[in-house]
N, CA and C of each residue as an Amber inpcrd file, in Angstrom:
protein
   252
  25.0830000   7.6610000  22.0680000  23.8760000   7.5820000  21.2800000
  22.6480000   7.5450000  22.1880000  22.6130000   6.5100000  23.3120000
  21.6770000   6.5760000  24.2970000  21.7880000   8.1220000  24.8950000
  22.2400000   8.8270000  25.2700000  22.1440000  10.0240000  25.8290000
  21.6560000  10.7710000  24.7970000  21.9060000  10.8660000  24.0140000
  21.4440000  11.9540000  22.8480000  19.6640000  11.1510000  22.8560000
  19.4890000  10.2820000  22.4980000  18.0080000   9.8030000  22.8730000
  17.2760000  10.1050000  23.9860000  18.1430000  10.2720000  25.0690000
  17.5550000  10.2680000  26.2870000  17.1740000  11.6550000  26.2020000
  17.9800000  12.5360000  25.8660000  17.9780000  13.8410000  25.8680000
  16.6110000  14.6150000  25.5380000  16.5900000  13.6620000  23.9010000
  15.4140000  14.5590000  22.8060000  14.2760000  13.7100000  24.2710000
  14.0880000  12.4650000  24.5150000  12.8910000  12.2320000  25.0590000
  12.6110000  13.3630000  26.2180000  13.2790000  13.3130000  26.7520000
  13.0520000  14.3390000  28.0030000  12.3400000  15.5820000  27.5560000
  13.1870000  16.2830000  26.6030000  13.1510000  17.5250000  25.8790000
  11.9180000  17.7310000  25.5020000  11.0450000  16.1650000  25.2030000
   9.7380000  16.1580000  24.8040000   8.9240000  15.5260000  25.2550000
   9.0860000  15.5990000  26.9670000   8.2500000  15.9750000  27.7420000
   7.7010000  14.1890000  28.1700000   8.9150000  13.6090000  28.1120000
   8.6540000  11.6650000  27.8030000   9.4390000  10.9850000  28.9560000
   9.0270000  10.1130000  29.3950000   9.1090000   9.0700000  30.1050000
  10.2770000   8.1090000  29.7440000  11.5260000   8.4230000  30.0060000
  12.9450000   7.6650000  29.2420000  13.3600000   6.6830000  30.3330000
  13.6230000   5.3270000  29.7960000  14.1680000   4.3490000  30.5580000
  15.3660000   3.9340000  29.9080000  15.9920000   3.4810000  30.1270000
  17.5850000   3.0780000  29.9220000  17.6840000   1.6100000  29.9950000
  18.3660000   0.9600000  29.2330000  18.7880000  -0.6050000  29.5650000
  19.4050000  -0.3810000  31.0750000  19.1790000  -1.4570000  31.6180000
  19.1700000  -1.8930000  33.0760000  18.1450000  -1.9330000  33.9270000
  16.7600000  -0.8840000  33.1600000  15.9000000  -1.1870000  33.9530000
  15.0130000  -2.3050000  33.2300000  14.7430000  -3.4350000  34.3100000
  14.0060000  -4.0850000  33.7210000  14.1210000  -5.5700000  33.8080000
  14.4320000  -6.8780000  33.5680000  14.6760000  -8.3220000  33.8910000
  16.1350000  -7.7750000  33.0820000  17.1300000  -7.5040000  32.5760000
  18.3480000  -7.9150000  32.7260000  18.4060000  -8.0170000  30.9700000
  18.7490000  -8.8230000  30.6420000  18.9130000  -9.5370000  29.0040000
  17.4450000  -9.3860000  28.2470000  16.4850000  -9.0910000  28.9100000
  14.8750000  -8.8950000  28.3860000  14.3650000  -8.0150000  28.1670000
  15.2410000  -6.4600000  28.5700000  14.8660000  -4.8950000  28.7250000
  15.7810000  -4.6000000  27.3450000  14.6280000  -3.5580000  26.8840000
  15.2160000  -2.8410000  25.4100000  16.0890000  -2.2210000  26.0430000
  17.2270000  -1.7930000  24.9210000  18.3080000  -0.4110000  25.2230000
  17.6090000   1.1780000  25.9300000  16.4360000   1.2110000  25.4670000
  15.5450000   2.4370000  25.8150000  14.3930000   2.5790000  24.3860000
  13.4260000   3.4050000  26.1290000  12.1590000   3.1900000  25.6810000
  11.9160000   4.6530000  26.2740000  11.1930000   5.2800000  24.9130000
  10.1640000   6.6720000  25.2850000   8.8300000   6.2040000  25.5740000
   8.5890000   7.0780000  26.9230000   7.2960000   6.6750000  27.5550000
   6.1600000   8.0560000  27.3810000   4.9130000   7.8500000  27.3140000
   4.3680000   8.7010000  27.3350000   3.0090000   8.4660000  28.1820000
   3.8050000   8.8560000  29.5040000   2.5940000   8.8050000  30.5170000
   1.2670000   9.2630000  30.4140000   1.0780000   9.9300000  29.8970000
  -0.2860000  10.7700000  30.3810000  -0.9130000   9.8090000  29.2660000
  -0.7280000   9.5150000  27.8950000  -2.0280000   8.3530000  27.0070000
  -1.2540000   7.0960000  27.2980000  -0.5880000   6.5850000  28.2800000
  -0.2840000   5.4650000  28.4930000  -0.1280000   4.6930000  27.8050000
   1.2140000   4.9560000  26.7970000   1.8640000   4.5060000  25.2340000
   3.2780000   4.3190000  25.0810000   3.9410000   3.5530000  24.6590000
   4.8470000   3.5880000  24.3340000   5.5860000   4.0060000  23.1080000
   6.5090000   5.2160000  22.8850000   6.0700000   6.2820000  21.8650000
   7.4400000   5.7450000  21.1020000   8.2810000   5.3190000  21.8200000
   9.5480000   4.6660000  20.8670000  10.6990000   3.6160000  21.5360000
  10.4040000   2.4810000  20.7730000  10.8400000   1.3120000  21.2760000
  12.5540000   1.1390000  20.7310000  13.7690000   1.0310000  21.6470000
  14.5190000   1.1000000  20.7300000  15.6830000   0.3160000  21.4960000
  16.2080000  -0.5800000  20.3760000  17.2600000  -1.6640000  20.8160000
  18.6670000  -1.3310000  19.6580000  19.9000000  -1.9420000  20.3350000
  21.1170000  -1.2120000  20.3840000  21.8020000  -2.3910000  20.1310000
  22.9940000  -3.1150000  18.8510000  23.6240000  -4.2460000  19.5970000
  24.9400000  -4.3320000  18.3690000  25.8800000  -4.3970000  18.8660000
  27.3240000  -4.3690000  17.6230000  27.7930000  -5.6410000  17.9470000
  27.8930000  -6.1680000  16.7500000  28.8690000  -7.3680000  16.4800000
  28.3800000  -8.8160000  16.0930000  27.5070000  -9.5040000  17.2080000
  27.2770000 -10.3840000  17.1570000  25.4400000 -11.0980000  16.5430000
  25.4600000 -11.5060000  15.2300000  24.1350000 -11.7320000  14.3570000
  23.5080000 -12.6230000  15.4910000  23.6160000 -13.2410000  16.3860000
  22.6680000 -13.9200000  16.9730000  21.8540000 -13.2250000  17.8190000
  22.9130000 -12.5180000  18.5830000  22.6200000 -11.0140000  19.4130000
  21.4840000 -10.1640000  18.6570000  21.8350000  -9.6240000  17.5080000
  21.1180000  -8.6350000  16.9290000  19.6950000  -9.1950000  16.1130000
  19.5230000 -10.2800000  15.7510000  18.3090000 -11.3250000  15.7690000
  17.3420000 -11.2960000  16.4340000  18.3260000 -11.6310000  17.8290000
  16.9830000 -11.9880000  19.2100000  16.6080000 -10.2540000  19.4070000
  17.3090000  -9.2350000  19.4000000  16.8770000  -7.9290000  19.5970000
  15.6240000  -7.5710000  19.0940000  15.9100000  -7.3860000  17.3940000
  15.1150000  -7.7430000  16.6900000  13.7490000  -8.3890000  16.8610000
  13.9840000  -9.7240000  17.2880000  12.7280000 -10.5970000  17.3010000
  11.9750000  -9.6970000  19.0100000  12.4710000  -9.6760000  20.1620000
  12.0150000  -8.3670000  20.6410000  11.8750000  -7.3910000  21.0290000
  11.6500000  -6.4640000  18.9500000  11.1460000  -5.1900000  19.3110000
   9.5450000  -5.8290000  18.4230000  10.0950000  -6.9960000  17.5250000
   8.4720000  -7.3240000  17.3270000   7.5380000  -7.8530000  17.9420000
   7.9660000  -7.8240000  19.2570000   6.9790000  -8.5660000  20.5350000
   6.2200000  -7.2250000  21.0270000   7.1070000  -5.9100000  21.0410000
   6.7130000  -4.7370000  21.6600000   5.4950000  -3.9510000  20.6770000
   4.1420000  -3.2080000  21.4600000   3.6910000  -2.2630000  20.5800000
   3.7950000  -1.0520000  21.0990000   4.6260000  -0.5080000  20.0420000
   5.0950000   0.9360000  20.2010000   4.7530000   1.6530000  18.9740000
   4.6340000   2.6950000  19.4280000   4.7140000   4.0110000  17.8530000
   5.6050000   3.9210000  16.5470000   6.8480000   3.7920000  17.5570000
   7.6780000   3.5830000  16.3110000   8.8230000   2.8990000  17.1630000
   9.2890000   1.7040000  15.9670000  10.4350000   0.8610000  16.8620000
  11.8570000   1.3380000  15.8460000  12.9510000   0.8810000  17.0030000
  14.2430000   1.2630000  16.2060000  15.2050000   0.4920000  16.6380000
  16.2730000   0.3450000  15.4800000  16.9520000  -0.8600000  15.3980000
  18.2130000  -0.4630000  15.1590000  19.5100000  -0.2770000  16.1750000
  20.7690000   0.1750000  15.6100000  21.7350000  -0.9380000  15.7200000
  23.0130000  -1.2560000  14.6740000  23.4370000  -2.3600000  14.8380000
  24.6460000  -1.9670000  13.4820000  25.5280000  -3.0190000  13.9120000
  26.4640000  -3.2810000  13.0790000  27.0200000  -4.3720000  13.5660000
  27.3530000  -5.3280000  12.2930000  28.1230000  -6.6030000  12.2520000
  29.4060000  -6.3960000  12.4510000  30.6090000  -7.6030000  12.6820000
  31.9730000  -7.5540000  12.1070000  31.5810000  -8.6740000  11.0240000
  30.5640000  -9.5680000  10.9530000  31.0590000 -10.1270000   9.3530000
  31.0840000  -9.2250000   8.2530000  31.7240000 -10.0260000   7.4670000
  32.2320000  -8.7840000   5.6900000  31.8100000  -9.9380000   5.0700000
  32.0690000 -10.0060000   4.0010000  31.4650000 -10.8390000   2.4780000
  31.9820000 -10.3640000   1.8640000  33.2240000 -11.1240000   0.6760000
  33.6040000 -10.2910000  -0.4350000  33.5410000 -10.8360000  -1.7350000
  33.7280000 -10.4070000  -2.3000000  33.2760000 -11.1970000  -3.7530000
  33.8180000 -11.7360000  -4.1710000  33.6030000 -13.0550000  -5.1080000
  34.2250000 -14.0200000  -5.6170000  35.0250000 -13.5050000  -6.7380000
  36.5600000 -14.1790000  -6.4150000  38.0960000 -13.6540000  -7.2440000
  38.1790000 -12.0710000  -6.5540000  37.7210000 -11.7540000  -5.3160000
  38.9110000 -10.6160000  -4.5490000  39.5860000 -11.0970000  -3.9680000
């Protein structure tokens, strides 16, 4: 999924960083950069499984100002309905 992101950013002429760059546990999954108006054109965090995990992600991409932020994720909790 990160490569296919990385890809279109490039493709469009953008400034792509990857998780790892950055303090460690504090760097988004990846970020489109757009050097020349000195912007951050798409903020985007990545996280499966764990709701505490995907919370703090969450809480920062609302610290970040970017163009547009993005949020991919999936739980393992389920919920099923009462008498299944």
């Amino acid at each position: 999924m990160k490569s296919g992101l990385q890809t279109i950013g490039n493709v469009r002429d953008l400034s792509v960083c990857c998780n790892g760059v950055g303090n460690g546990g504090d760097s988004l999954s990846l970020v489109w950069m757009d050097a020349k108006n000195v912007r951050i054109v798409l903020a985007v965090e990545v996280d499966w499984g764990n709701p505490g995990e995907i919370e703090s992600d969450f809480t920062r991409l609302l610290s970040i100002k970017a163009y547009r932020k993005l949020l991919l994720f999936s739980t393992n909790i389920t919920k099923t309905a009462k008498g299944s």
